[in-house]
PAKOLKE-330615 format. One record per residue (C-alpha): residue in one letter; y negated, z, x. Coordinates in steps of 0.2 Angstrom, whole numbers, plus 2048, in hexadecimal, padded with zeros to 3 digits. Layout:
% PAKOLKE-330615
aYZX/...
END
This chain:
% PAKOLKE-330615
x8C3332998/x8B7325992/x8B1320981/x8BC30F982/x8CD318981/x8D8318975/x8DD326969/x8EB32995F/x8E933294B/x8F633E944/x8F5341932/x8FD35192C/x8FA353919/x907363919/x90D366907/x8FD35B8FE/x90434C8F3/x90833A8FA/x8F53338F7/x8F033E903/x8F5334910/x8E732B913/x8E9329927/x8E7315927/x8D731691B/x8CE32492A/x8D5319938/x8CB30892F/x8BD31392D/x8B931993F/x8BD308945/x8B0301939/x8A530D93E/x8A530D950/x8A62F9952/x8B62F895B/x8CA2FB95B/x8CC30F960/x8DF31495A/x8F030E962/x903315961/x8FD31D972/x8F032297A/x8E8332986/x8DF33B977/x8E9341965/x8DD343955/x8E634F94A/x8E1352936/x8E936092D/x8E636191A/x8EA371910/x8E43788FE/x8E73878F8/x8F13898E7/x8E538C8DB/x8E337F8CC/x8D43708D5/x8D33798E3/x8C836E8F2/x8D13668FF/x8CE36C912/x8CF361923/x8D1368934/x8CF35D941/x8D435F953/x8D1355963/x8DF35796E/x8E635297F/x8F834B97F/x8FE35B987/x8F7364978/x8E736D97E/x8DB36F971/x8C836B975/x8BE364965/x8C336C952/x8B9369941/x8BD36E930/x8B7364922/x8B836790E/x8B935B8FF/x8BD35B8EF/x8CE35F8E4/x8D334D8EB/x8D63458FD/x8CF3378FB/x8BE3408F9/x8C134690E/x8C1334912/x8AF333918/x8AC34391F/x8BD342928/x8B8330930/x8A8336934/x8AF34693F/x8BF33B946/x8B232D94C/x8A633A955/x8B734295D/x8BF333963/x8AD32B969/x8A433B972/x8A933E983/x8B134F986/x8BA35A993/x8C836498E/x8C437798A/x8CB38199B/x8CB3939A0/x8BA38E9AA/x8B338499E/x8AA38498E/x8AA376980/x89A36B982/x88F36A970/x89435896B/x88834A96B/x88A33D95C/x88532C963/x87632295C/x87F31B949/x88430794D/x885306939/x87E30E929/x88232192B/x88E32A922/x88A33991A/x886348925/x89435292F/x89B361923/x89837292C/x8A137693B/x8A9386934/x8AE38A920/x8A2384913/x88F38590F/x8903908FE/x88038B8F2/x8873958E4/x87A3A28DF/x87F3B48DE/x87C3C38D2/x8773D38DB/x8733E38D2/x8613E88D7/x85B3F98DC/x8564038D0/x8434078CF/x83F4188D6/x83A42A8CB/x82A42F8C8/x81F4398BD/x80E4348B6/x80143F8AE/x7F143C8A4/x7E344589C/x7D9439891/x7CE435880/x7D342E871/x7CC426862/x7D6428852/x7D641F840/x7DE424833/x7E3435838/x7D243E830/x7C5436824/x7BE42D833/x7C0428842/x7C443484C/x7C243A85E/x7C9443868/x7D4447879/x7E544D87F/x7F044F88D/x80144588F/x81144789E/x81E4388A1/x82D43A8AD/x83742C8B2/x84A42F8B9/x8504218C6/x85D41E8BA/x8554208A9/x84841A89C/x83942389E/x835435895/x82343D890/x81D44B885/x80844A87F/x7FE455876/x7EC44D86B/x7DE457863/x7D1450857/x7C1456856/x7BD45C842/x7B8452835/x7AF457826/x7B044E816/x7A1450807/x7A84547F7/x79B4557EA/x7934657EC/x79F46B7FA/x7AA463808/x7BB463810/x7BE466822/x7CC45F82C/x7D445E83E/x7E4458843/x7EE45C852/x7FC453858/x80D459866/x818449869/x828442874/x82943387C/x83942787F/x83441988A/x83F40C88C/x832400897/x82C40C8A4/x8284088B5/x81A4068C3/x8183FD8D2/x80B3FC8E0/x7FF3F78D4/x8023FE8C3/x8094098B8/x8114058A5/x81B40C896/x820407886/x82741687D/x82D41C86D/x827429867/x82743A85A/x818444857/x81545384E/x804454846/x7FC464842/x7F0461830/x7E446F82F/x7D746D81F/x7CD47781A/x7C147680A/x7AE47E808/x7A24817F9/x7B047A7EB/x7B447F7DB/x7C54857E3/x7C64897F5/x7D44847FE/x7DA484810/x7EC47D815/x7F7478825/x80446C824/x80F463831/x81345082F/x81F44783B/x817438841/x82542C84B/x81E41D853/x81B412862/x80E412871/x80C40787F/x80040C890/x7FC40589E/x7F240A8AE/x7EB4048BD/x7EE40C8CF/x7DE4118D7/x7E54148EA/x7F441D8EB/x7F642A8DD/x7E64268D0/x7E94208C0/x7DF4168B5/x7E34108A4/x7E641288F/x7F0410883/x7F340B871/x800415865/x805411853/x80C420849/x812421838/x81043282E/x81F438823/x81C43C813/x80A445816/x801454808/x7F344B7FE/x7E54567FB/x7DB4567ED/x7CC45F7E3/x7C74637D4/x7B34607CD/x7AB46C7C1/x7B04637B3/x7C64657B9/x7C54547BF/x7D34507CD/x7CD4457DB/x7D54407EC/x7CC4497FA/x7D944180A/x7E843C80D/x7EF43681E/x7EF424821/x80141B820/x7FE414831/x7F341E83E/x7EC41484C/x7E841D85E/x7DF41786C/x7DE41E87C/x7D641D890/x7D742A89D/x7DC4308AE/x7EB4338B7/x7F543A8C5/x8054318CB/x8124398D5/x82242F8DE/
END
């Protein structure tokens, strides 16, 4: 068969409504196309198109197109997609139906395979592209659940500076231990000691040291090649010790103060399992003892009182473990 013989077009539009029918406007197209007369009432090749849609609401329309000999043997098909209307498939169906009816071709037999099609060099401005040869190209981006990050624990001994936990400020030093489930915000217990302050009081002075045990809830907790990091809530028990000297009226007392607040760390991963970082932690003491004395004459004065808002800054090392 030669490029110069004619074709016949059977249009099948199944169950789609009466504009579907748009067999006359593909046979003009391809004519126009290709430069020449190609269909007639008769002829050795039949180009079948087959519309379907499925019953959803707007659903697109879909062409298959087949190439078939007049004793029915099948050896060229093409599916093509459009939009909720027929008229949408008009030129990606004239498109497909002029490369069939101007391509040369052998019929598909049990000792042959289908030869890869060859579109001839356009004779007019080009349609649009051929639609894929098999279902459609999906663009729409999709939502995948990521994996969750894996578990580890993190530990660090380190310094600290403190203001407005003593007189001064304060230094000192503690230990801290975070777990992280694969499934669950982050956990940590720590422990801080400060170092003893004394404060003059006329002829005498008062002595303080504060010790702290808190928990950690960490909602931002992670690590990755690179770093380590948290962001925690947390409740700490302070331990006040004070202890007066060489006053009219010696006293010594121990009282415990909740302290909730937040802290945020973050650490740098020196090869594998090092860490190196700080952190800064805001606390909030609840309802804290004032302590005061009395001069030789009966006078009250303040001598301390624990700051509304206590300030903590921290560096260290640490050990990760995966």
């Amino acid at each position: 068969m030669d490029a110069a013989q004619d074709a016949v077009l059977r249009w099948d539009r199944g169950q789609l409504e009466a504009e579907c029918e748009r067999a006359t406007v593909v046979q003009q197209g391809v004519e126009a196309y290709l430069g020449r007369s190609v269909f007639a009432a008769s002829g050795e090749i039949v180009v079948r198109v087959r519309l379907s849609r499925s019953n959803e609401p707007g659903a697109r329309v879909v062409a298959t197109v087949t190439k078939e000999t007049l004793d029915g043997k099948v050896w060229g098909e093409r599916s093509v997609s459009g939009e909720a209307t027929c008229e949408s498939l008009d030129e990606p169906i004239t498109l497909v139906v002029a490369l069939m009816v101007d391509t040369v071709e052998a019929p598909v037999t049990a000792e042959t395979e289908p030869e890869p099609a060859v579109a001839p060099p356009p004779r007019r401005a080009p349609l649009p592209p051929e639609p894929p040869q098999e279902g459609e190209i999906s663009t729409a981006p999709s939502l995948e659940q990521g994996a969750p990050s894996a578990s580890h624990w993190a530990f660090f001994g380190f310094g600290s500076a403190s203001m407005g936990a003593e007189p001064q400020v304060a230094l000192g030093g503690g230990l801290a231990l975070f777990y992280k489930p694969k499934r669950f915000w982050g956990v940590g217990i720590e422990g801080e000691a400060l170092t003893v302050q004394r404060s003059p009081l006329e002829s005498g002075s008062l002595a303080i040291s504060v010790a702290t045990l808190g928990a950690d809830l960490c909602p931002l907790q992670d690590t990755d090649e690179h770093a380590w990091w948290s962001l925690c809530a947390n409740a700490r028990l302070a331990r006040v010790h004070a202890k007066s000297r060489k006053l009219y009226e010696a006293v010594e007392s121990t009282q415990l103060v909740v302290m909730p607040g937040v802290v945020a760390r973050a650490a740098y991963i020196v090869g594998k399992r090092l860490l190196v970082g700080g952190g800064l932690q805001a606390s909030f003491p609840v309802s804290p003892d004032r302590y005061v004395y009395r001069d030789s004459l009966g006078v009250v004065h303040p001598a301390f009182e624990l700051s509304p808002l206590v300030l903590s800054v921290n560096f260290g090392l640490g050990l990760i473990v995966n």
